[in-house]
mmCIF entry with sequence, helices, sheets and N, C-alpha, C, O atoms, coordinates in Angstrom:
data_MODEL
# 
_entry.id   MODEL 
# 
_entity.id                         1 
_entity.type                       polymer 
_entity.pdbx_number_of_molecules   1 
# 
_entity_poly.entity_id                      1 
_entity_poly.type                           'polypeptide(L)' 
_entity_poly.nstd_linkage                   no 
_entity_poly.nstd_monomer                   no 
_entity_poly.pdbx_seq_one_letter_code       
;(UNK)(UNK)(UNK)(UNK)(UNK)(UNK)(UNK)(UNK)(UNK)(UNK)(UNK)(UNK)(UNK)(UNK)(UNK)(UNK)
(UNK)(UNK)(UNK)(UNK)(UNK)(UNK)(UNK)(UNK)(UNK)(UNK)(UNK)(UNK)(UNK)(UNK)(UNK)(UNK)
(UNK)(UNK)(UNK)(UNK)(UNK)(UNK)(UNK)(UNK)(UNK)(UNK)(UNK)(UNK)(UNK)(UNK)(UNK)(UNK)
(UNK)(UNK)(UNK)
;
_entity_poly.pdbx_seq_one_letter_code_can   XXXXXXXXXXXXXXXXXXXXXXXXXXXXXXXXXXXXXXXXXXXXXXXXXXX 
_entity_poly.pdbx_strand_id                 A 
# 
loop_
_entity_poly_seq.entity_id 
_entity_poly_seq.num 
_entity_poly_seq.mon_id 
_entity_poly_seq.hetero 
1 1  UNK n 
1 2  UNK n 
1 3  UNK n 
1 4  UNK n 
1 5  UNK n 
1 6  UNK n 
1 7  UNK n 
1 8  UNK n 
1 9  UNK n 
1 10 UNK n 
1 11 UNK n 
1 12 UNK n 
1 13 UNK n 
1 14 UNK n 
1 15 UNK n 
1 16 UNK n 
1 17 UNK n 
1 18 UNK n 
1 19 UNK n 
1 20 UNK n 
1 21 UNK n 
1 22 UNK n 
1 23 UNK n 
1 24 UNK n 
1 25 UNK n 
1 26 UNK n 
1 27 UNK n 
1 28 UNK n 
1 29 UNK n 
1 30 UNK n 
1 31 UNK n 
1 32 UNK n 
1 33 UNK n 
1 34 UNK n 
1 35 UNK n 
1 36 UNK n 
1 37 UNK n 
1 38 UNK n 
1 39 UNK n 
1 40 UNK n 
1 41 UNK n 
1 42 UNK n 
1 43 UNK n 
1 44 UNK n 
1 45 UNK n 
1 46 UNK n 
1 47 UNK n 
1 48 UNK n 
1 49 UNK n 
1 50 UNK n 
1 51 UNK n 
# 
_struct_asym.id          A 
_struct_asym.entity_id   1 
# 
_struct_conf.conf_type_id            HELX_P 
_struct_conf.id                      HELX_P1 
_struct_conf.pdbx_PDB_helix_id       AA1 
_struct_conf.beg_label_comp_id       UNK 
_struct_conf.beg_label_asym_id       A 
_struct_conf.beg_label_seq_id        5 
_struct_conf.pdbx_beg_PDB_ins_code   ? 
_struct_conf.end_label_comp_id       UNK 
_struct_conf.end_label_asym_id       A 
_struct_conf.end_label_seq_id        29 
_struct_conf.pdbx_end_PDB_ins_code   ? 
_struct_conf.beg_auth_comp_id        UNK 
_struct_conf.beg_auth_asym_id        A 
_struct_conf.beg_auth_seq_id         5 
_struct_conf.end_auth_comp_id        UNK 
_struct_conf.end_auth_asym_id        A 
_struct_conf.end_auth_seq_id         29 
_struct_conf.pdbx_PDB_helix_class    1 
_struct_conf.details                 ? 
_struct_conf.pdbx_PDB_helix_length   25 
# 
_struct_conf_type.id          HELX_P 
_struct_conf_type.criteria    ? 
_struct_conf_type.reference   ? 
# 
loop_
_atom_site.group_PDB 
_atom_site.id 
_atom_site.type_symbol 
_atom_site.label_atom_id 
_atom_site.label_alt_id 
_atom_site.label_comp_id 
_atom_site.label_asym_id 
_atom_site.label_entity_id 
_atom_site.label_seq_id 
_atom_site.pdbx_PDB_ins_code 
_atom_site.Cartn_x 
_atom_site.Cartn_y 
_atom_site.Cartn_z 
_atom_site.occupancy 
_atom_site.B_iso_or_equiv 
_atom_site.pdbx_formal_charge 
_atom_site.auth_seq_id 
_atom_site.auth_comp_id 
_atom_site.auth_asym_id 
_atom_site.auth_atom_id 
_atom_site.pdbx_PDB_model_num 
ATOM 1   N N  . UNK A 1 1  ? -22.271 26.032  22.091  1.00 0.00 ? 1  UNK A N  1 
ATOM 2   C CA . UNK A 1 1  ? -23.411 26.578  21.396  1.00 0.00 ? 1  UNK A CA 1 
ATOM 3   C C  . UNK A 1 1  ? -23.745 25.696  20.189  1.00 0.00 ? 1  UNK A C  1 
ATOM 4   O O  . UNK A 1 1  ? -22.776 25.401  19.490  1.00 0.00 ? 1  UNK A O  1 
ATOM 5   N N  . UNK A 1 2  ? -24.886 25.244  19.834  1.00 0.00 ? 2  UNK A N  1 
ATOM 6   C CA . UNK A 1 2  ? -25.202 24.616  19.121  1.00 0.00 ? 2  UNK A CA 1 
ATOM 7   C C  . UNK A 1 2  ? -25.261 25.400  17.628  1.00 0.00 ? 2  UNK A C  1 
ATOM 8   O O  . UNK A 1 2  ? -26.219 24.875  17.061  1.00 0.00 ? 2  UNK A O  1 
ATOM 9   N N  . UNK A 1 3  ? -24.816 26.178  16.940  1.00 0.00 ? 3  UNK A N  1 
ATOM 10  C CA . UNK A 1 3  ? -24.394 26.721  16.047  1.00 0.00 ? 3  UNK A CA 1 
ATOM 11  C C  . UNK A 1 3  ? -22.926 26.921  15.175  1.00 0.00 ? 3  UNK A C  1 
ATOM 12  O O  . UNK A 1 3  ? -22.656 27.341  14.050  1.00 0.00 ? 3  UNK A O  1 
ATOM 13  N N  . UNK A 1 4  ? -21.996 26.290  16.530  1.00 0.00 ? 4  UNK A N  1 
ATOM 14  C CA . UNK A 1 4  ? -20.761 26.053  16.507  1.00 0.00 ? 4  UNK A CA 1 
ATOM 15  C C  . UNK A 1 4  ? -20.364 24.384  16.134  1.00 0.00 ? 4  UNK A C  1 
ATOM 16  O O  . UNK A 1 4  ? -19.315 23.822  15.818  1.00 0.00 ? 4  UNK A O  1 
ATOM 17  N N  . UNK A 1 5  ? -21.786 23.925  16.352  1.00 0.00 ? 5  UNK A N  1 
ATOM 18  C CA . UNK A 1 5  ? -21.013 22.186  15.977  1.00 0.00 ? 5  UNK A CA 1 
ATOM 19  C C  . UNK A 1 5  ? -20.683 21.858  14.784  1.00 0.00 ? 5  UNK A C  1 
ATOM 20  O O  . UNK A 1 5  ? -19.646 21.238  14.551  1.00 0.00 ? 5  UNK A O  1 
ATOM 21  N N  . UNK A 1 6  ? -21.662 22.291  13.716  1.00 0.00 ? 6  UNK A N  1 
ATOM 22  C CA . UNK A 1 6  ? -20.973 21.762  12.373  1.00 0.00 ? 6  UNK A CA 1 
ATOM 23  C C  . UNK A 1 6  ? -19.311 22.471  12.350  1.00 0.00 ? 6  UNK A C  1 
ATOM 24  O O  . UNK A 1 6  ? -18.456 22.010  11.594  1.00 0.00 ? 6  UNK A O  1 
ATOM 25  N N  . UNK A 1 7  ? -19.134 23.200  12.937  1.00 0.00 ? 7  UNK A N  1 
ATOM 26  C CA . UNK A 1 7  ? -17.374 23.627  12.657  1.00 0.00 ? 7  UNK A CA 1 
ATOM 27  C C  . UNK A 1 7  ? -16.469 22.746  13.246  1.00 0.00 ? 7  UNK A C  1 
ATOM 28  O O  . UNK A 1 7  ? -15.311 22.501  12.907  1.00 0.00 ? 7  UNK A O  1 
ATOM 29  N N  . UNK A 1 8  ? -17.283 22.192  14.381  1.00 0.00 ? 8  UNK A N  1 
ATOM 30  C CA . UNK A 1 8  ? -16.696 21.192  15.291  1.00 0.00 ? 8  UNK A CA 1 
ATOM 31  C C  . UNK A 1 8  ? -16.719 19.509  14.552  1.00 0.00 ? 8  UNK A C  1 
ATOM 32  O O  . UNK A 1 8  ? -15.790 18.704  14.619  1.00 0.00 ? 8  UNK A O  1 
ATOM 33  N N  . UNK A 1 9  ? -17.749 19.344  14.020  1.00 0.00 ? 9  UNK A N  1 
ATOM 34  C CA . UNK A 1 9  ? -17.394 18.223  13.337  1.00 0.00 ? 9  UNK A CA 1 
ATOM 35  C C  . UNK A 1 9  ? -16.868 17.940  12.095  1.00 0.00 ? 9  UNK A C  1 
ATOM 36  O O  . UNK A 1 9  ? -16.713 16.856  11.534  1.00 0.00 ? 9  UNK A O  1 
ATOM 37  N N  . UNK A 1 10 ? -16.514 19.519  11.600  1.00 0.00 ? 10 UNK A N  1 
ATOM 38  C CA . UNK A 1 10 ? -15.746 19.020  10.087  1.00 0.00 ? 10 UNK A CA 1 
ATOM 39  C C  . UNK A 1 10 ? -14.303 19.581  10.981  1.00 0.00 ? 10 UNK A C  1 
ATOM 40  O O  . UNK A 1 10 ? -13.674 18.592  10.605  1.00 0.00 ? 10 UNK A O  1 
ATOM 41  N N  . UNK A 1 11 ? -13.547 20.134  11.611  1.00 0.00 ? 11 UNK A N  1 
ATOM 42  C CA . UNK A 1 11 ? -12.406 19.802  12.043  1.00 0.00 ? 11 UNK A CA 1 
ATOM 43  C C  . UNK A 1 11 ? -11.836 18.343  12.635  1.00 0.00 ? 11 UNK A C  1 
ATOM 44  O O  . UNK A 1 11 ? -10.695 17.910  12.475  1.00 0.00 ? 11 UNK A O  1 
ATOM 45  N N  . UNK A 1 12 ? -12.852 17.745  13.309  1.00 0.00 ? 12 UNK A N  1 
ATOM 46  C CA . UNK A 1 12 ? -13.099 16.294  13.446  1.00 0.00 ? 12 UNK A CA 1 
ATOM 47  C C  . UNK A 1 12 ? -13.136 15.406  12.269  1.00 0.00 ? 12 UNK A C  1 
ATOM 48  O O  . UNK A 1 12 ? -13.019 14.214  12.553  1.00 0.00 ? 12 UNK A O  1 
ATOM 49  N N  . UNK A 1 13 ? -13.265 15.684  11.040  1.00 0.00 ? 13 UNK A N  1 
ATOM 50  C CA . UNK A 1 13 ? -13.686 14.883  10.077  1.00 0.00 ? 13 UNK A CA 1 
ATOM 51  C C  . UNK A 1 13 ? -12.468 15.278  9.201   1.00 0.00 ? 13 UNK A C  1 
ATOM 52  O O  . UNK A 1 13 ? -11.942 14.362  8.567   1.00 0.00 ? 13 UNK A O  1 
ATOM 53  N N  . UNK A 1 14 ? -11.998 16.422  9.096   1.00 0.00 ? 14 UNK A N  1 
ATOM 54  C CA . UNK A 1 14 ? -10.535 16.721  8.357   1.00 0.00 ? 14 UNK A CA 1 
ATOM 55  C C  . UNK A 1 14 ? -9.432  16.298  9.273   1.00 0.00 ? 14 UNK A C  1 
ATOM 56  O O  . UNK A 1 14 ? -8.421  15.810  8.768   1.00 0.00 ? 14 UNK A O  1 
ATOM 57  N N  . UNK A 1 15 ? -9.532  16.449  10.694  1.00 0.00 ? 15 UNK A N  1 
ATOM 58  C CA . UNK A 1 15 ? -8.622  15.853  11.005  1.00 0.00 ? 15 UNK A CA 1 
ATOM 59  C C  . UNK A 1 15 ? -8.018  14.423  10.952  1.00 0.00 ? 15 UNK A C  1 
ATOM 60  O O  . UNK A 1 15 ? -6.870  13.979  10.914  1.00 0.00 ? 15 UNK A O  1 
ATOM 61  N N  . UNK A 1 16 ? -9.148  13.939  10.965  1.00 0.00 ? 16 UNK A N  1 
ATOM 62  C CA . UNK A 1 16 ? -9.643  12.134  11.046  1.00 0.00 ? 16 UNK A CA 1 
ATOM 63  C C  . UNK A 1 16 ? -8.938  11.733  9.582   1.00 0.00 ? 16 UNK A C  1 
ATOM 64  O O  . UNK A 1 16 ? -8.136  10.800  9.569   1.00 0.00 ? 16 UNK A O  1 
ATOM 65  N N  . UNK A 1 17 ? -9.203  12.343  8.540   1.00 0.00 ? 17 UNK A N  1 
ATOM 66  C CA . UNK A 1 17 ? -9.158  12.124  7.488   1.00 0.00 ? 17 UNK A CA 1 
ATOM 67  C C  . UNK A 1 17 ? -7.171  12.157  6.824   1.00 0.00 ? 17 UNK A C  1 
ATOM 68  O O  . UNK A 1 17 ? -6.453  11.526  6.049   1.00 0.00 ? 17 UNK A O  1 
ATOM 69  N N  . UNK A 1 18 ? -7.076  13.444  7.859   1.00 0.00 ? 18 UNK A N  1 
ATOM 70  C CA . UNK A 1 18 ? -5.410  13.781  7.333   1.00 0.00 ? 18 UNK A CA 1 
ATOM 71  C C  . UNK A 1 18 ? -4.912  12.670  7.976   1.00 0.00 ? 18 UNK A C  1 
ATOM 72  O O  . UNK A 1 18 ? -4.391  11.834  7.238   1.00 0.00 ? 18 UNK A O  1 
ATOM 73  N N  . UNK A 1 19 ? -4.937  12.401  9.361   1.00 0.00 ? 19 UNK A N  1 
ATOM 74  C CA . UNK A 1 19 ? -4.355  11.037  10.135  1.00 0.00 ? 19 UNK A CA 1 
ATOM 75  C C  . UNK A 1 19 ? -4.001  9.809   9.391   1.00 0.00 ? 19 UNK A C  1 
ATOM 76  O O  . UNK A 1 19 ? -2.967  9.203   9.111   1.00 0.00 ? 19 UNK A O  1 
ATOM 77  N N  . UNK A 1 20 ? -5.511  9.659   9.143   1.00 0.00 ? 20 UNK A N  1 
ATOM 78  C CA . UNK A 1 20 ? -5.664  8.149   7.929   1.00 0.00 ? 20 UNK A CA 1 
ATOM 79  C C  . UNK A 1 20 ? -4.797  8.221   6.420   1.00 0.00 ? 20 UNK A C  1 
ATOM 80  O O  . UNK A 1 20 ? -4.097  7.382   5.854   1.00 0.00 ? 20 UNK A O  1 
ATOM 81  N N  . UNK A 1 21 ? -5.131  9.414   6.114   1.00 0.00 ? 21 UNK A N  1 
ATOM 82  C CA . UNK A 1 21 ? -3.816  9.385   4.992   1.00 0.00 ? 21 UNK A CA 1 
ATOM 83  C C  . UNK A 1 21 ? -2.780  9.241   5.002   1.00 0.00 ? 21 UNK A C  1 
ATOM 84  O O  . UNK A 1 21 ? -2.145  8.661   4.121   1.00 0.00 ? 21 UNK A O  1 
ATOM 85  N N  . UNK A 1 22 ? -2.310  9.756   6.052   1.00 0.00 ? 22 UNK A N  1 
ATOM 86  C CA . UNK A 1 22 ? -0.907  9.970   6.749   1.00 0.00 ? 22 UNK A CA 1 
ATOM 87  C C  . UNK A 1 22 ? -0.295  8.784   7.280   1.00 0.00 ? 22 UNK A C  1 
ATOM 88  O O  . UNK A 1 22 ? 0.907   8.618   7.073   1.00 0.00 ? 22 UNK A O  1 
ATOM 89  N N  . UNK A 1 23 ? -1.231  7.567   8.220   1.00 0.00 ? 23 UNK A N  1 
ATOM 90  C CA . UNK A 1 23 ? -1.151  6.548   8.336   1.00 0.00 ? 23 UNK A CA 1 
ATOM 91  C C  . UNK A 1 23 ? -0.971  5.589   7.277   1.00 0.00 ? 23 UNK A C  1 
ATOM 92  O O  . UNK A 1 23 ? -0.295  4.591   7.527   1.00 0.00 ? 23 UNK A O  1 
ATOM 93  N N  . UNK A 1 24 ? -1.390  5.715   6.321   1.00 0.00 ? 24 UNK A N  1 
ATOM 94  C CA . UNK A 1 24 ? -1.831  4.845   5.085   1.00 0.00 ? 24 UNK A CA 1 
ATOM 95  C C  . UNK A 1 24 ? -0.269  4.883   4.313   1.00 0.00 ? 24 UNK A C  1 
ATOM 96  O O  . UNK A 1 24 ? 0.385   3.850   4.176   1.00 0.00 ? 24 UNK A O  1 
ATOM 97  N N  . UNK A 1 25 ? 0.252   6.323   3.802   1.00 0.00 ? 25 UNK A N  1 
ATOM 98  C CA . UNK A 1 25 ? 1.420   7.129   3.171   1.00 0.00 ? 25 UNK A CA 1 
ATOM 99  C C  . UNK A 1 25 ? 2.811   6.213   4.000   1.00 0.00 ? 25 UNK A C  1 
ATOM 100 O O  . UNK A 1 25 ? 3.614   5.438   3.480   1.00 0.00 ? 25 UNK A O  1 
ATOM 101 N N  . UNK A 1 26 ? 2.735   6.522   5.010   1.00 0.00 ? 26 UNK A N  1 
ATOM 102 C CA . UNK A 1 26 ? 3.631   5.723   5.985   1.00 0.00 ? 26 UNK A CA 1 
ATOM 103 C C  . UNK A 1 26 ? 3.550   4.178   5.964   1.00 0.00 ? 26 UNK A C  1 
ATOM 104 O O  . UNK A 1 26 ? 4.579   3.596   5.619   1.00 0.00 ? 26 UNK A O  1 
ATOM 105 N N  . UNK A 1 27 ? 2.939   3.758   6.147   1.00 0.00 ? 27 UNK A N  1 
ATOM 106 C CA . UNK A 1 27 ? 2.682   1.552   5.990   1.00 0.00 ? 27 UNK A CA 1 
ATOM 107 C C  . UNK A 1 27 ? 2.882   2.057   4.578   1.00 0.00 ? 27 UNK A C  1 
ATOM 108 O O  . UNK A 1 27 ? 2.387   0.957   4.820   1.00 0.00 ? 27 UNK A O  1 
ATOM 109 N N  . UNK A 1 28 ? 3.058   2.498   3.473   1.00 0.00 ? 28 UNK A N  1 
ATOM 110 C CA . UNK A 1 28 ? 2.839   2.273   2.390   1.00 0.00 ? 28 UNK A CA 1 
ATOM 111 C C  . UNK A 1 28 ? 4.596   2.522   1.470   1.00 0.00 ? 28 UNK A C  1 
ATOM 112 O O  . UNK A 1 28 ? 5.190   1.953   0.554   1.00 0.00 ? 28 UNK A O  1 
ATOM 113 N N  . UNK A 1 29 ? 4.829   3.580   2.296   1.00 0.00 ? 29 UNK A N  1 
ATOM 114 C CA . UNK A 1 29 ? 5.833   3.613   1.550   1.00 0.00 ? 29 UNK A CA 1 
ATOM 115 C C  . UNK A 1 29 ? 7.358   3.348   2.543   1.00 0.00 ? 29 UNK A C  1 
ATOM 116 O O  . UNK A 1 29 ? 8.467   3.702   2.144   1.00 0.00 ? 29 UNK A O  1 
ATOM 117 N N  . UNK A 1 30 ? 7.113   2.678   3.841   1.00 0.00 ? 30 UNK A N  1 
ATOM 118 C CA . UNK A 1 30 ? 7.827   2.115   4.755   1.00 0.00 ? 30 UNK A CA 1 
ATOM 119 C C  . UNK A 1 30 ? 8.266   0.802   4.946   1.00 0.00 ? 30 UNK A C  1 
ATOM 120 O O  . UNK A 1 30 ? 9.101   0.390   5.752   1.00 0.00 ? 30 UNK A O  1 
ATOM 121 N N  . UNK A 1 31 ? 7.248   -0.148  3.653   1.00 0.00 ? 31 UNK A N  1 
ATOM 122 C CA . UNK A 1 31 ? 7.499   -1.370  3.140   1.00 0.00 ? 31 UNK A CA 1 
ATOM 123 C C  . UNK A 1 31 ? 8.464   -1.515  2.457   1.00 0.00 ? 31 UNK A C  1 
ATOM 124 O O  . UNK A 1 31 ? 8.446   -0.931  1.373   1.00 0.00 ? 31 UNK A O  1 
ATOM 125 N N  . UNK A 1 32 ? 9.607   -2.292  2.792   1.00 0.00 ? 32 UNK A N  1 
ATOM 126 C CA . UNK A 1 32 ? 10.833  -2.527  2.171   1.00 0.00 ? 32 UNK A CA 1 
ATOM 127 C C  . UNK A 1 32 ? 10.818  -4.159  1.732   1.00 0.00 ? 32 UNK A C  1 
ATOM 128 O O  . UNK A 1 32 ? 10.574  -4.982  2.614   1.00 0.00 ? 32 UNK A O  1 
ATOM 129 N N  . UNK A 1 33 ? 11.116  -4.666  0.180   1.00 0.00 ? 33 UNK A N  1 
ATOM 130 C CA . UNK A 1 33 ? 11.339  -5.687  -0.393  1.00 0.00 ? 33 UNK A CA 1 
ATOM 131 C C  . UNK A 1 33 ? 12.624  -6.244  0.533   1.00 0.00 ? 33 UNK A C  1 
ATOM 132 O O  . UNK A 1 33 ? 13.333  -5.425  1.119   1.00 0.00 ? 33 UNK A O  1 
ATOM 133 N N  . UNK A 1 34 ? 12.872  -7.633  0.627   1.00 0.00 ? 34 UNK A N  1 
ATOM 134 C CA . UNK A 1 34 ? 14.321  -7.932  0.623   1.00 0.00 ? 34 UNK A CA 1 
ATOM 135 C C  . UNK A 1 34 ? 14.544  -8.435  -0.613  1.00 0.00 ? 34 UNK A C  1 
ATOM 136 O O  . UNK A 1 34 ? 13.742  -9.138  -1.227  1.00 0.00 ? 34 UNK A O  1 
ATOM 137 N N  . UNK A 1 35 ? 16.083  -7.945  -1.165  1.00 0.00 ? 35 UNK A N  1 
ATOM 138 C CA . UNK A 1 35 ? 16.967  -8.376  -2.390  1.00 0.00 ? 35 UNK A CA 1 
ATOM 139 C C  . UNK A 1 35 ? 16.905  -10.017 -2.235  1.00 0.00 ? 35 UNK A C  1 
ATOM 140 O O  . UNK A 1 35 ? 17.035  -10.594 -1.155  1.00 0.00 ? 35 UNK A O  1 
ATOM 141 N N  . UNK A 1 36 ? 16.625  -10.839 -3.837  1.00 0.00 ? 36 UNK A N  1 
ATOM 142 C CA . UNK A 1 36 ? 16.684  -11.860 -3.408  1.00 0.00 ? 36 UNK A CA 1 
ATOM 143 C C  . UNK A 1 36 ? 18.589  -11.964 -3.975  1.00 0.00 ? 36 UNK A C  1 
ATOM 144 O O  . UNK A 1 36 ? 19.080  -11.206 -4.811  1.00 0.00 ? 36 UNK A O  1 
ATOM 145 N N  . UNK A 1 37 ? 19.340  -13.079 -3.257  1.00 0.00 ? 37 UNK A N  1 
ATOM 146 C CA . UNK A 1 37 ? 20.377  -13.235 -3.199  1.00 0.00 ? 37 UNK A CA 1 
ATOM 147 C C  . UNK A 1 37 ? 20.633  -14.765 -4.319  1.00 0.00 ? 37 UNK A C  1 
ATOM 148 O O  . UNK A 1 37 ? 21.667  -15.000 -4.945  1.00 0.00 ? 37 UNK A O  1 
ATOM 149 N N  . UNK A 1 38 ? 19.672  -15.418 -4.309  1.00 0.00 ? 38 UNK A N  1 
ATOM 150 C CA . UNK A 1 38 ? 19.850  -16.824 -5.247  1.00 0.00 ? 38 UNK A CA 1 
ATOM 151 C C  . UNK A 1 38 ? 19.463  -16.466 -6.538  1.00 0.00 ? 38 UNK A C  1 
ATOM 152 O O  . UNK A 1 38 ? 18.538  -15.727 -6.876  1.00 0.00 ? 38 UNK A O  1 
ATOM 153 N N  . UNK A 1 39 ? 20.311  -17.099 -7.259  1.00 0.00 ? 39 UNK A N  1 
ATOM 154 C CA . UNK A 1 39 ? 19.470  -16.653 -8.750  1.00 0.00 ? 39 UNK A CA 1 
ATOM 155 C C  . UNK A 1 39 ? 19.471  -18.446 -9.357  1.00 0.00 ? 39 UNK A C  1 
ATOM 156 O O  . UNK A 1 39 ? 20.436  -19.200 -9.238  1.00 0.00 ? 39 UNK A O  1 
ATOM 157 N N  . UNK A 1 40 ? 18.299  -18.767 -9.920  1.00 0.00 ? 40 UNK A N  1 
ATOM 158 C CA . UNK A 1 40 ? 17.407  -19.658 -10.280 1.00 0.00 ? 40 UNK A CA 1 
ATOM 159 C C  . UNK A 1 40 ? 18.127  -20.021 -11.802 1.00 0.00 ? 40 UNK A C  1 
ATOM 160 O O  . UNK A 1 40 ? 18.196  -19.013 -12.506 1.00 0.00 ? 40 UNK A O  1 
ATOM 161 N N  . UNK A 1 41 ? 18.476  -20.812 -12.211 1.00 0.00 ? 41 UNK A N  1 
ATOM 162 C CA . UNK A 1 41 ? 18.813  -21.058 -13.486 1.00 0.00 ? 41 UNK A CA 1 
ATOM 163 C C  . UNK A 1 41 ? 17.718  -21.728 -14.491 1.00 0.00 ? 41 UNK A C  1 
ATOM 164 O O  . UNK A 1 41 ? 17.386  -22.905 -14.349 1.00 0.00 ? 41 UNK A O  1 
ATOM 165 N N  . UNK A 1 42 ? 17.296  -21.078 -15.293 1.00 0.00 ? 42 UNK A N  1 
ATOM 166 C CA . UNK A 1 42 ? 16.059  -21.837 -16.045 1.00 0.00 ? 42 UNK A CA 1 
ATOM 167 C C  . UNK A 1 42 ? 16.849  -22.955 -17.284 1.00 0.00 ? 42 UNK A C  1 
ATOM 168 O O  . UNK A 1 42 ? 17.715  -22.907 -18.157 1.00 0.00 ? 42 UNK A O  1 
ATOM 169 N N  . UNK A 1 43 ? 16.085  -23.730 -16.793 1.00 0.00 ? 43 UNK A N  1 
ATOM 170 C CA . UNK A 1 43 ? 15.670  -25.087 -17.218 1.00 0.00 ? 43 UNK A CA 1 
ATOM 171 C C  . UNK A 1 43 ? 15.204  -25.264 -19.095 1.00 0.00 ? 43 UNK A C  1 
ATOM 172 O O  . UNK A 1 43 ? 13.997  -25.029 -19.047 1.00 0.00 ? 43 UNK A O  1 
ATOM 173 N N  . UNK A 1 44 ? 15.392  -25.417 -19.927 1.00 0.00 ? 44 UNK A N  1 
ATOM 174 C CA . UNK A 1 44 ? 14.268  -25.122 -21.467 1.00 0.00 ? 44 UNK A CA 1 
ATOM 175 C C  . UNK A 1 44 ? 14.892  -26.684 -21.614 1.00 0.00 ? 44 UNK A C  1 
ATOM 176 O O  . UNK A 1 44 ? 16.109  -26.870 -21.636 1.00 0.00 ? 44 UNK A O  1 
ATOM 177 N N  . UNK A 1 45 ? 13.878  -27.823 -21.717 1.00 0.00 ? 45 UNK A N  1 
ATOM 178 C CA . UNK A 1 45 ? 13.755  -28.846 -22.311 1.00 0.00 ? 45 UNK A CA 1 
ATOM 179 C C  . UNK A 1 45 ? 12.920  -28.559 -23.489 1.00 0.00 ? 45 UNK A C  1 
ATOM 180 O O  . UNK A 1 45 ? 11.763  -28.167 -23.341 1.00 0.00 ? 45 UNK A O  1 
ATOM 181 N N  . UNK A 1 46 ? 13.428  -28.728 -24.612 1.00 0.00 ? 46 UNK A N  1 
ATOM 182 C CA . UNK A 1 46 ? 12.683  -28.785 -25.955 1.00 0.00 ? 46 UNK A CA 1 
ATOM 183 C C  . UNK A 1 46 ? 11.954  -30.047 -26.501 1.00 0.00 ? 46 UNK A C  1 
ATOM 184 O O  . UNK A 1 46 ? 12.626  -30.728 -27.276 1.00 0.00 ? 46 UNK A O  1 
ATOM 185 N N  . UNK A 1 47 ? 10.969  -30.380 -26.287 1.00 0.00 ? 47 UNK A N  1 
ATOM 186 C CA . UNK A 1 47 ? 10.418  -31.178 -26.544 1.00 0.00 ? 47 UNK A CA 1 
ATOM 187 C C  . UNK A 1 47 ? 9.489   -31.449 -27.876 1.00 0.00 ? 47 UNK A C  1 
ATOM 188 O O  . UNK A 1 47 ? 8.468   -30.766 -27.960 1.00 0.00 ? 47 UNK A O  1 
ATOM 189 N N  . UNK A 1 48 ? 9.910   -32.874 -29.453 1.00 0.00 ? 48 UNK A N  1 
ATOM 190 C CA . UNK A 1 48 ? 9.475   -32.362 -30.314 1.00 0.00 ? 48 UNK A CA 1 
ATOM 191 C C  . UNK A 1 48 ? 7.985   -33.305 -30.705 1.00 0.00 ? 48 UNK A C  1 
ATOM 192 O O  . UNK A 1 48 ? 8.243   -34.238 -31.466 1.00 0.00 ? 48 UNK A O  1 
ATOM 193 N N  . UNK A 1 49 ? 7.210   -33.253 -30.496 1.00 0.00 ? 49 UNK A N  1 
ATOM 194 C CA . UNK A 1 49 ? 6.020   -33.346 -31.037 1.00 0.00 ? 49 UNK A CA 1 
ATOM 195 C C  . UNK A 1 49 ? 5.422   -33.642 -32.799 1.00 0.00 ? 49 UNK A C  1 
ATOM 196 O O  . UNK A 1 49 ? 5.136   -33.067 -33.849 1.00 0.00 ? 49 UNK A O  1 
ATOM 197 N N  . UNK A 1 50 ? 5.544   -35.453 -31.905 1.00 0.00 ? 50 UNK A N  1 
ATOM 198 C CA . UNK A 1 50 ? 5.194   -36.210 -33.854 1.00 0.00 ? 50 UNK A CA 1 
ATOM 199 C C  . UNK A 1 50 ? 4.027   -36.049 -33.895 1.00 0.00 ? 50 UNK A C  1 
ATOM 200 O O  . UNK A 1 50 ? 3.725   -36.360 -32.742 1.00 0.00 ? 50 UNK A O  1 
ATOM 201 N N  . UNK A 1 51 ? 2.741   -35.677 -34.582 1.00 0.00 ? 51 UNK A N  1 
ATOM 202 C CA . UNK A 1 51 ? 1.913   -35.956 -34.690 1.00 0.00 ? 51 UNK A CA 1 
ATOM 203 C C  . UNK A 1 51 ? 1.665   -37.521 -35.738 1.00 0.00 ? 51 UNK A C  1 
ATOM 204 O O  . UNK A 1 51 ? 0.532   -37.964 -35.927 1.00 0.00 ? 51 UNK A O  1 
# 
């Protein structure tokens, strides 16, 4: 019945919507860093400047 569609397309449009969040929530918080294992020793050359 054509009186019934707008109910039909906002269950379509909330559903659509929870998915994508839900999708998004998941890739988002399912991303894992790796530990880095080398540690970098910094370098400080002081260099003095005659004008």
């Amino acid at each position: 019945m054509p009186q019934m569609a707008p109910l039909n397309w906002l269950t379509l449009f909330l559903m659509f919507t929870f998915i994508f969040l839900m999708f998004n929530t998941m890739n988002y918080f399912s991303f894992k860093y790796q530990f880095k294992t080398n540690t970098f020793n910094k370098i400080n050359k002081k260099i003095n400047w005659k004008w």
